[in-house]
N, C-alpha and C positions, 0 to 999 in steps of 0.2 A: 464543566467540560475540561477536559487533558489534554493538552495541548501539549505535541510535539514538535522536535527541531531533528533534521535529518544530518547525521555528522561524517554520513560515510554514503556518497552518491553509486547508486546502482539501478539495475536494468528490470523490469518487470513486463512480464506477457501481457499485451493490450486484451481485456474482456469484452464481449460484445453484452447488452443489455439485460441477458438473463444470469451472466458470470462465466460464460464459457468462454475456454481460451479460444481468439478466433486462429484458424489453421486453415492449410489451403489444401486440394484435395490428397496430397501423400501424408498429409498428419505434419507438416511442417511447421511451426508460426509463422506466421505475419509477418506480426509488426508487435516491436517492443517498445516500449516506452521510456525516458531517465527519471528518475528518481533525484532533484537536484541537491548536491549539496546547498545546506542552509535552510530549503526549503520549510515551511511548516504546518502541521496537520495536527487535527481531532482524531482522538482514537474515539471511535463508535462502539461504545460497548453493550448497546442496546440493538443490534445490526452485527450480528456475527454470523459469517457463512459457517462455520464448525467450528470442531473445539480447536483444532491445532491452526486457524487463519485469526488473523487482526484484522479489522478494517477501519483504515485511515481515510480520511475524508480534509479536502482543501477545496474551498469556493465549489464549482460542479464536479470537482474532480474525486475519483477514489481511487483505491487498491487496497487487495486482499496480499496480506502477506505473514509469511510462517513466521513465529515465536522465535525464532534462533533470528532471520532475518533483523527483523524487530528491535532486539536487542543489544543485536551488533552496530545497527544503523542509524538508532534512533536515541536522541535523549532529552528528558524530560523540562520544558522549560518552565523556569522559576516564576512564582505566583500563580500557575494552572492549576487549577483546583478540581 
């Protein structure tokens, strides 16, 4: 497993159970979620919604998020294999 650390805290669209963004009847979101600085996650690479999403996973928690995100925010910690 790969095991990530988040170096740069940001906001993500809450998904409801099947992956869709939840939104209220004008197309608005919700509810967003933080992304904590420090935080740490599994990247799923067996569990990929498409080709241009990640998904990270922490205890029951996930999120899908884009490659550019990903790469800005996230970095790789030492002895994850």
């Amino acid at each position: 497993m790969k095991k990530w650390k988040c170096i740069k805290s940001f906001s993500v669209s809450v998904c409801d159970e099947d992956g869709d963004i939840v939104e209220d009847e004008n197309g608005d979101i919700i509810e967003e979620k933080q992304v904590e600085l420090g935080s740490e996650w599994i990247r799923d690479e067996d569990n990929v919604p498409s080709l241009s999403e990640i998904r990270l996973e922490k205890d029951s928690d996930w999120l899908e998020i884009d490659e550019e995100t990903f790469e800005n925010c996230f970095e790789k910690l030492e002895g994850s294999f």
